[in-house]
Backbone as CSV, one residue per row, in Angstrom:
resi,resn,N_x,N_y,N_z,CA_x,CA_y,CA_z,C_x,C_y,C_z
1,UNK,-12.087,-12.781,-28.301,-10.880,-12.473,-27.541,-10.267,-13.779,-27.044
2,UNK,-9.133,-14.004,-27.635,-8.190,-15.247,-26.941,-7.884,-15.228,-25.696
3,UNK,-7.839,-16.317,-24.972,-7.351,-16.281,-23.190,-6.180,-15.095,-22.978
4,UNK,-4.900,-15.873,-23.923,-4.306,-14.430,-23.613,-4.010,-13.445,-23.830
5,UNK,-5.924,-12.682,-24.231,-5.984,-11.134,-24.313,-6.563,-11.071,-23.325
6,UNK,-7.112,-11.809,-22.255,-8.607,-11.747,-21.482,-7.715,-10.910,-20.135
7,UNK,-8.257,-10.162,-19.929,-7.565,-9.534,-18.595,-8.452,-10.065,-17.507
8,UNK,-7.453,-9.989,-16.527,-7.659,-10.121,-14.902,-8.302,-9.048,-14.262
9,UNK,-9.226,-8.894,-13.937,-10.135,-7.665,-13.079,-10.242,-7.604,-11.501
10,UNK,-9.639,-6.931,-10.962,-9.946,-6.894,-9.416,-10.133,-5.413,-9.324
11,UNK,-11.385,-5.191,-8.413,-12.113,-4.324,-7.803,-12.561,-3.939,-6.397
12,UNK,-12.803,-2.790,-6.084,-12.561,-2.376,-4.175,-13.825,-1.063,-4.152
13,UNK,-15.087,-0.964,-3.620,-15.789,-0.315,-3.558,-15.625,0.296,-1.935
14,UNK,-15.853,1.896,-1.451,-15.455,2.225,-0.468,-16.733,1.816,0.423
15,UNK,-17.906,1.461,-0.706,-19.137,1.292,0.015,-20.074,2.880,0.811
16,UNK,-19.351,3.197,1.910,-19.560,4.349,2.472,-18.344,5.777,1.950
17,UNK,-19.425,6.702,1.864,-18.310,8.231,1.811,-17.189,7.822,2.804
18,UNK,-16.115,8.522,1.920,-14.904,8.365,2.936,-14.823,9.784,3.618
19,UNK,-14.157,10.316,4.523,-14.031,11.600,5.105,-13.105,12.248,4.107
20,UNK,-13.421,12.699,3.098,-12.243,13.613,2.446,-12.803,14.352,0.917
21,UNK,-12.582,15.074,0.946,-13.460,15.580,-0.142,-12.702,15.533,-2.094
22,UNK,-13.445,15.808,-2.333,-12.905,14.891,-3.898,-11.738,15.341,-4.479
23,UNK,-10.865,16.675,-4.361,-9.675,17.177,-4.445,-8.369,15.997,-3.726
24,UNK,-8.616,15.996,-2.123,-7.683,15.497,-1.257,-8.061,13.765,-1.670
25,UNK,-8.960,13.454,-2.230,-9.182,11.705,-2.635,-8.293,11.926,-4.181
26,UNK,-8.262,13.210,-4.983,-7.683,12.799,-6.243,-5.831,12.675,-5.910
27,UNK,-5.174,13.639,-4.702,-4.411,13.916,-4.308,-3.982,11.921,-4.007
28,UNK,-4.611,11.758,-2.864,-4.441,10.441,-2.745,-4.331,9.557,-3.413
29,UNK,-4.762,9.184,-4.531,-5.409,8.147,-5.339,-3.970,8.357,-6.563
30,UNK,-3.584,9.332,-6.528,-1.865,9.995,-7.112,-0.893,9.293,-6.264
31,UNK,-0.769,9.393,-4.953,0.097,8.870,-4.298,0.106,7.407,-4.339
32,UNK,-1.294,6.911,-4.165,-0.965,5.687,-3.791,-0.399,4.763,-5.293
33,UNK,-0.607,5.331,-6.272,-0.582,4.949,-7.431,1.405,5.052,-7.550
34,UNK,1.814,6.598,-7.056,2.994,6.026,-7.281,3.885,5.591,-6.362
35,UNK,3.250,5.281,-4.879,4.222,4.666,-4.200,3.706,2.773,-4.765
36,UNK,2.998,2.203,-5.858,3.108,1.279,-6.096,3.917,1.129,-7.548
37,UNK,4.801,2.042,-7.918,5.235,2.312,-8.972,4.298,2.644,-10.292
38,UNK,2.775,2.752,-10.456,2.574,2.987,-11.495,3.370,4.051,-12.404
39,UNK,2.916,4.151,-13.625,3.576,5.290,-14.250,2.582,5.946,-15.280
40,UNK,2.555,7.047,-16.050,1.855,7.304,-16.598,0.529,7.733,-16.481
41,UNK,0.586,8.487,-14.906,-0.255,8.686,-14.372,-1.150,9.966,-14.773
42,UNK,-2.862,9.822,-14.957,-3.305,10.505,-15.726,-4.551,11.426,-14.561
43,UNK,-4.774,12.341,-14.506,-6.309,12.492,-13.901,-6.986,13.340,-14.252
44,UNK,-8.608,12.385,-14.816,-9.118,13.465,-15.288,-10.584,13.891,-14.703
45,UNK,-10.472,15.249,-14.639,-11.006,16.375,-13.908,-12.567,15.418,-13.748
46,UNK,-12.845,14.920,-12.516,-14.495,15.079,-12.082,-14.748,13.175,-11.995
47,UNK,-13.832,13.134,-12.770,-13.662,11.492,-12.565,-12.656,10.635,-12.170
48,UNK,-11.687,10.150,-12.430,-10.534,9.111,-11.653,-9.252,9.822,-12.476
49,UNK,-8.295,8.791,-11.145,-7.213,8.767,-11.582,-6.364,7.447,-12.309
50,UNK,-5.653,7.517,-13.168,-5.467,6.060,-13.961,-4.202,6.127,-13.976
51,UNK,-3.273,4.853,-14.076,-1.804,4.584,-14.461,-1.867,3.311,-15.014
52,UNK,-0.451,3.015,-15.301,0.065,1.886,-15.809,1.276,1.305,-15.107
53,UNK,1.619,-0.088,-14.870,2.626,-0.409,-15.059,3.153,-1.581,-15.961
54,UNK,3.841,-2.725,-16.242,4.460,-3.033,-17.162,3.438,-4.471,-17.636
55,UNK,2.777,-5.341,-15.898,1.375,-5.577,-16.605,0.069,-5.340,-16.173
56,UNK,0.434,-3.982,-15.643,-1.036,-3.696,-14.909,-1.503,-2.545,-14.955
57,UNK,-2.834,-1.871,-15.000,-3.458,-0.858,-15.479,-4.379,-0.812,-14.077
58,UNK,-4.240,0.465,-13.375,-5.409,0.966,-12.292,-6.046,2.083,-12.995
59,UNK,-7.234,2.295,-12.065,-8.028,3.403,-12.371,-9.155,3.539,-10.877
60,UNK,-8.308,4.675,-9.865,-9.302,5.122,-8.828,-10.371,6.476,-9.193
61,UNK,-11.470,5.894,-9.011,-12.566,7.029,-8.820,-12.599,7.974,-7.681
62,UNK,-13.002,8.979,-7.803,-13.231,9.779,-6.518,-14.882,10.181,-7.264
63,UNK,-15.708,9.809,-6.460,-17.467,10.843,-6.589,-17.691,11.148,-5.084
64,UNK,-17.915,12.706,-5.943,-18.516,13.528,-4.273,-19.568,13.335,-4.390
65,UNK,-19.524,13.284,-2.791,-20.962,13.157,-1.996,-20.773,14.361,-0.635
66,UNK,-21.327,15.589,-1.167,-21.193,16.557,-0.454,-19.558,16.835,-0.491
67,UNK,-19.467,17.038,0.773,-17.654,17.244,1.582,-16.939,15.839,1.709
68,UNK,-17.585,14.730,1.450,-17.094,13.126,1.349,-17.019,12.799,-0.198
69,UNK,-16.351,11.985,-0.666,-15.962,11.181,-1.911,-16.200,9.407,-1.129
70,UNK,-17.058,9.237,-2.296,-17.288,7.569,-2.981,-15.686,7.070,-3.547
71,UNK,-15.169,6.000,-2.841,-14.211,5.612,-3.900,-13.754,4.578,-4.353
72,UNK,-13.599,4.216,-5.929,-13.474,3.325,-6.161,-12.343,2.733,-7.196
73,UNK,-11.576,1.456,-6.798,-10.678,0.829,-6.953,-10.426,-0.086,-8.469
74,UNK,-10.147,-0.399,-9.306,-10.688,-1.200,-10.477,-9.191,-1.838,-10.920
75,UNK,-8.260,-2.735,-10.719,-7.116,-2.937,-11.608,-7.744,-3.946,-12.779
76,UNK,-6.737,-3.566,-13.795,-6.658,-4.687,-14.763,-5.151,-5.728,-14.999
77,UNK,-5.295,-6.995,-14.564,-3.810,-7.365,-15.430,-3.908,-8.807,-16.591
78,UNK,-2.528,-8.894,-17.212,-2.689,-9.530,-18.284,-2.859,-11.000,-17.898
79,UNK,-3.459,-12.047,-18.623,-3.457,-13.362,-18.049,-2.381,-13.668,-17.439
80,UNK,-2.364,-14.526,-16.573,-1.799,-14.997,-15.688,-1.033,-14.246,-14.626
81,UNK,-1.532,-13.003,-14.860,-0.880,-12.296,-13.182,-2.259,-12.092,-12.156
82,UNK,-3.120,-13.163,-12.509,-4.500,-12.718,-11.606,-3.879,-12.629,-9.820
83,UNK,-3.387,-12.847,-9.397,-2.853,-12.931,-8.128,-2.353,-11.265,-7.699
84,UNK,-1.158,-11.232,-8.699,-0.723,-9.421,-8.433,-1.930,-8.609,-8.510
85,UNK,-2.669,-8.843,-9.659,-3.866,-8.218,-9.559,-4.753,-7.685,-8.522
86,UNK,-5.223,-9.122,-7.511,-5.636,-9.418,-6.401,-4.924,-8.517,-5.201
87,UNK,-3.793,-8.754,-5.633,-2.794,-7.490,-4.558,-2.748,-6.319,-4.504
88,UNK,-2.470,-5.550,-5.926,-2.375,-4.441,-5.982,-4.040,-4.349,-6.093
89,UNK,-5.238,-4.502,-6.463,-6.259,-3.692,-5.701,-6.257,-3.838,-3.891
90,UNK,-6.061,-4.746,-3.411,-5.470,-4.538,-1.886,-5.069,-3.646,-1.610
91,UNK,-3.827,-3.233,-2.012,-2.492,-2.529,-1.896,-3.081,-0.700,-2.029
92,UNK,-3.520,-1.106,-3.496,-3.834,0.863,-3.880,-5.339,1.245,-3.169
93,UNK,-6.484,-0.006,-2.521,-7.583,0.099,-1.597,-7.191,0.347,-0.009
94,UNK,-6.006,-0.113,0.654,-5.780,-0.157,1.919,-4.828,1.254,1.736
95,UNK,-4.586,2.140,0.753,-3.507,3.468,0.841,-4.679,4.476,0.539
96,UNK,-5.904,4.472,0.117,-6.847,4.877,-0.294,-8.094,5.156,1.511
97,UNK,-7.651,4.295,1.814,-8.435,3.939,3.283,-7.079,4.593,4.603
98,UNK,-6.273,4.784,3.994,-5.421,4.841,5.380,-4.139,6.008,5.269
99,UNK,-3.955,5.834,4.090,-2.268,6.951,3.178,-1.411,6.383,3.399
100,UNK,-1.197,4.937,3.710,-0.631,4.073,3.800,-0.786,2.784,2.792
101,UNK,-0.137,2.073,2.962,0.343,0.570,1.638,-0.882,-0.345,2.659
102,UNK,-1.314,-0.303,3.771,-2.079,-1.142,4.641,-2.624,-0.990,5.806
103,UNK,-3.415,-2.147,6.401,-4.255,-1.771,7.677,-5.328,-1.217,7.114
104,UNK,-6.431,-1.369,8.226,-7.613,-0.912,7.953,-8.024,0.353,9.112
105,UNK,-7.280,0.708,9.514,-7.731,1.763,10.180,-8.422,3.115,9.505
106,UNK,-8.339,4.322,10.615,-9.161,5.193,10.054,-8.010,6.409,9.908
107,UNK,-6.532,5.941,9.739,-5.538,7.080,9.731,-5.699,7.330,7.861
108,UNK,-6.043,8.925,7.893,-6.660,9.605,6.245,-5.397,10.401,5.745
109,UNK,-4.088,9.779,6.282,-3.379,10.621,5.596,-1.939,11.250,6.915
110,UNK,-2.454,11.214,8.133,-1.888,11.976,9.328,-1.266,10.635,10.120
111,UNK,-1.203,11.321,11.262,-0.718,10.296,11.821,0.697,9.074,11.489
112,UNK,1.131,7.818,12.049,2.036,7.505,11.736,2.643,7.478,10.159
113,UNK,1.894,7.514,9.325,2.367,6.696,8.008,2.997,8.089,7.447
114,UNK,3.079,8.886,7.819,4.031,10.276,7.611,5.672,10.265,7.930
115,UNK,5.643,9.157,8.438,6.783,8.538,9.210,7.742,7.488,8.902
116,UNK,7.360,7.454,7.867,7.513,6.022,6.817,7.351,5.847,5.451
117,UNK,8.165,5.501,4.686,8.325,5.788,3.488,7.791,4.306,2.965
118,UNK,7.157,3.791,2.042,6.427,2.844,1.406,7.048,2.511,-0.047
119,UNK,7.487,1.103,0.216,8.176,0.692,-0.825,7.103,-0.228,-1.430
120,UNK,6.335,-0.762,-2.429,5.533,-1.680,-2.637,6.317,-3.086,-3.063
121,UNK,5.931,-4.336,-3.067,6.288,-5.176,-3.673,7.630,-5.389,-2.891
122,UNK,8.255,-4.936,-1.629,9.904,-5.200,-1.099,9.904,-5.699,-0.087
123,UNK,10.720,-6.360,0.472,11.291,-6.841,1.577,12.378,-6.940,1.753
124,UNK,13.136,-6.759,3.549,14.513,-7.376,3.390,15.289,-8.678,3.921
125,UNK,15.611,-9.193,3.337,15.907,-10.692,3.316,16.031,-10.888,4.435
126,UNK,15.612,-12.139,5.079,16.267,-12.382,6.544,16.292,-11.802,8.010
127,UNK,17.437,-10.676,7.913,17.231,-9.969,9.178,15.812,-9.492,9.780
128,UNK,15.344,-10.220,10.722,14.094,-10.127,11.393,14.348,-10.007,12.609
129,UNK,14.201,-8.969,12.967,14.632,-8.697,14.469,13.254,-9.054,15.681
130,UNK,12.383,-8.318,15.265,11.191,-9.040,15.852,10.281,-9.001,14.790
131,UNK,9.284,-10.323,15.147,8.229,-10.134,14.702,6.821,-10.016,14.915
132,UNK,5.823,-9.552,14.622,4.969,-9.294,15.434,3.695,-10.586,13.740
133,UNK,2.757,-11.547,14.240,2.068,-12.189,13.598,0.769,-11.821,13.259
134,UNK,0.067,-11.241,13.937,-1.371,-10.723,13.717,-1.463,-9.152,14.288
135,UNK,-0.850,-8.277,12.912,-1.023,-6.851,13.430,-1.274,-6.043,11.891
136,UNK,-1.788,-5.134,12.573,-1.942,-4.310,11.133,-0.698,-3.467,10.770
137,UNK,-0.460,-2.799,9.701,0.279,-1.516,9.363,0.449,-0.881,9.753
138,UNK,-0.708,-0.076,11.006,-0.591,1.009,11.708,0.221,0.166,12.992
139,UNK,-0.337,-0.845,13.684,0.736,-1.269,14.446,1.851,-1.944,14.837
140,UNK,2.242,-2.153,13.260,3.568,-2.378,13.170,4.106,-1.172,13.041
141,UNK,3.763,-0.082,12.753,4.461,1.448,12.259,4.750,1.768,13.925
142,UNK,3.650,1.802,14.984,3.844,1.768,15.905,4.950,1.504,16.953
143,UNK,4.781,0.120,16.977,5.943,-0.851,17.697,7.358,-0.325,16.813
144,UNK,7.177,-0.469,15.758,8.828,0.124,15.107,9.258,1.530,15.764
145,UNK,8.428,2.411,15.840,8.312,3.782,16.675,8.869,3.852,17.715
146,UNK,8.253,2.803,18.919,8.494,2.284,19.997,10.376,2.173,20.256
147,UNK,10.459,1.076,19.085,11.830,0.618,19.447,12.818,1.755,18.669
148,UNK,13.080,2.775,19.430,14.043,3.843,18.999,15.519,4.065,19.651
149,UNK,15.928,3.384,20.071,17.721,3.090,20.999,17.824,3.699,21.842
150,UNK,16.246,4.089,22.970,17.216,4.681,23.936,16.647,3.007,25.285
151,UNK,17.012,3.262,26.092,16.825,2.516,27.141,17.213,1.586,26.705
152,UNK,17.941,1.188,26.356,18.155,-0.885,25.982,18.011,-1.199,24.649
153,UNK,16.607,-0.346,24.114,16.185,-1.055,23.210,16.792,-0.551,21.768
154,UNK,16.422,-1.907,20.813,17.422,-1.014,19.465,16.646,-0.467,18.857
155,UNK,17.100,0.038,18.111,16.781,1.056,16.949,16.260,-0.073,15.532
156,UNK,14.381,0.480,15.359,14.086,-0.446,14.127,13.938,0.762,12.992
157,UNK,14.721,0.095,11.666,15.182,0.972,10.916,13.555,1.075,9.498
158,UNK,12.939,-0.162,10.036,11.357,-0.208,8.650,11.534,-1.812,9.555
159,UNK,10.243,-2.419,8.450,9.755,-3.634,8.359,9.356,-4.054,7.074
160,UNK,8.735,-5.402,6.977,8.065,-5.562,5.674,6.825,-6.282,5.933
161,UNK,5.933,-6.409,5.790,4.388,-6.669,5.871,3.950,-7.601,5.118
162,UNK,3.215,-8.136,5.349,2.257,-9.160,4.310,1.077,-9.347,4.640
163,UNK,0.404,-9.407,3.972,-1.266,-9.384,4.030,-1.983,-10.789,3.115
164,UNK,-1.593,-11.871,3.695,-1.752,-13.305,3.356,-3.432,-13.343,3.224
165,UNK,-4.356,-13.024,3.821,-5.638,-13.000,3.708,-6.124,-12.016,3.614
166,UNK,-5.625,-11.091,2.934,-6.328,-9.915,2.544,-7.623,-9.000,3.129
167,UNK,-7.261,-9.315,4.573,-8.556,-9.090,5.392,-7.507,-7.564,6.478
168,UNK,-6.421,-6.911,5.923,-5.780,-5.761,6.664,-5.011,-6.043,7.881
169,UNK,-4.948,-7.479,8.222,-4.173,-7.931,9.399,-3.039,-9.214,9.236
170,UNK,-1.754,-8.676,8.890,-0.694,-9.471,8.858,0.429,-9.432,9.294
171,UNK,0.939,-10.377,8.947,2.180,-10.755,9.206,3.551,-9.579,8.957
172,UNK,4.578,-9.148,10.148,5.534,-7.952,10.080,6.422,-8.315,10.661
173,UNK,7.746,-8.033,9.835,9.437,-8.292,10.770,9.800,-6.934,10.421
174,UNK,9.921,-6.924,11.525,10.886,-5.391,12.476,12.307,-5.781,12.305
175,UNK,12.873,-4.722,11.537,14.162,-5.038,11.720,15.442,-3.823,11.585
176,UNK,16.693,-4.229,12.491,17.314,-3.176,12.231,17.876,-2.650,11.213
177,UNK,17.661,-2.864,10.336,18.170,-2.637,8.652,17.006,-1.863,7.929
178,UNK,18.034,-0.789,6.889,17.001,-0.148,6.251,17.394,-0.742,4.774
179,UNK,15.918,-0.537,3.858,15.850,-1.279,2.639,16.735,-0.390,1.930
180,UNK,16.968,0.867,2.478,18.042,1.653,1.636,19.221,1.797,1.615
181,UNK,19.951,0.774,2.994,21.162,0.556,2.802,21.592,-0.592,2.889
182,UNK,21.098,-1.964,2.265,21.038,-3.672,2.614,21.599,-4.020,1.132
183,UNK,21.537,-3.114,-0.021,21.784,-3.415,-0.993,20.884,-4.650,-1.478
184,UNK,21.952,-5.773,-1.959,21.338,-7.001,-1.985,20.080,-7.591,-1.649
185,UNK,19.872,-7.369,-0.190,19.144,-7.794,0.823,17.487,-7.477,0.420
186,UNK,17.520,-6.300,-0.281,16.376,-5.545,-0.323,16.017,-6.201,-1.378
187,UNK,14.561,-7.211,-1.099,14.528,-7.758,-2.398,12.879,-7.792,-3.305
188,UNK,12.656,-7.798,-4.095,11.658,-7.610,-4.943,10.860,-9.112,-4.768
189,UNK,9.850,-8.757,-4.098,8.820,-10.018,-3.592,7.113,-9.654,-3.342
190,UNK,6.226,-9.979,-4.266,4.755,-9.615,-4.443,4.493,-10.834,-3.252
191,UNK,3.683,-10.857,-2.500,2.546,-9.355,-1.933,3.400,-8.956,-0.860
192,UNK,4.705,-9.000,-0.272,5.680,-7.903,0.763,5.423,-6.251,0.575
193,UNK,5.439,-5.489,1.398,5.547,-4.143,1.406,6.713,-3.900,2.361
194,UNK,7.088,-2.596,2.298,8.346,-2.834,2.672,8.021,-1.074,3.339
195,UNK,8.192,-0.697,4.701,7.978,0.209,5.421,9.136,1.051,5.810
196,UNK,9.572,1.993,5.488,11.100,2.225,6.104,11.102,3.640,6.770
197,UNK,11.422,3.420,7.760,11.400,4.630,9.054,12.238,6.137,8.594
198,UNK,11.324,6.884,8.344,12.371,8.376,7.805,12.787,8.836,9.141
């Protein structure tokens, strides 16, 4: 096999049962796949779910363990995207852990990220209204919550996230602009996620 057939491998073990049983992990493991745009999304019965996109190939496991599922993460991409690689198992491991694009908390689906629509790979240019430097997903979803226009304060319309050390705690600008009406602004940038307030 020539270098550039050799694929890029990044992998995410849940280690411990997650709370959810192997139906609601295949349910998940669907979503998170297409809020990162995969396509071609396949699942088959008792084992994972798989997609594609243009250079990257996932495949999440769900194994029960009782009323809990084992789960596990596997991307492939083509030489030289080892980095996206590196991301999107991040990306489809922290939505797998949370029903969200990030954070490491223990929200399985409820809670804020119901609240927020998940763009992968986006950001919007510039307008940074606040920012918050060392926070997770869940509390940037939070603080955006927070700032809703009444008393003084303005109205935050999403944010965009970054997860520079891949350890679930980064960098977020709050801002009053939504990625769905900036046009231009809204721009296509790996490893950004892009959060937008329904």
């Amino acid at each position: 096999m020539t270098q550039a057939q050799t694929p890029r491998l990044a992998a995410w073990h849940s280690h411990r049962p997650m709370n959810m049983n192997r139906e609601a992990c295949f349910t998940r493991a669907q979503q998170a796949l297409r809020a990162a745009s995969f396509q071609n999304i396949l699942t088959q019965e008792g084992w994972n779910t798989s997609g594609t996109s243009t250079y990257l190939h996932a495949a999440i496991s769900c194994v029960a363990m009782g009323d809990q599922t084992l789960v596990d993460v596997v991307v492939a991409g083509v030489y030289g995207y080892g980095s996206q690689t590196s991301a999107m198992r991040t990306r489809l491991s922290n939505y797998m852990r949370t029903g969200s694009g990030g954070g490491t908390g223990g929200d399985q689906g409820g809670g804020t990220s119901i609240l927020f629509t998940f763009y992968a790979g986006r950001y919007v240019y510039s307008n940074n209204d606040e920012v918050i430097k060392d926070g997770t997903v869940a509390q940037c979803q939070q603080r955006c919550l927070q700032l809703d226009g009444r008393g003084g304060r303005w109205y935050c319309k999403g944010f965009d996230w970054v997860d520079s050390n891949k350890d679930g705690v980064g960098l977020c600008n709050l801002s009053k602009l939504s990625c769905a009406t900036v046009g231009g602004l809204c721009k296509q940038r790996s490893p950004y996620d892009w959060y937008e307030r329904r």
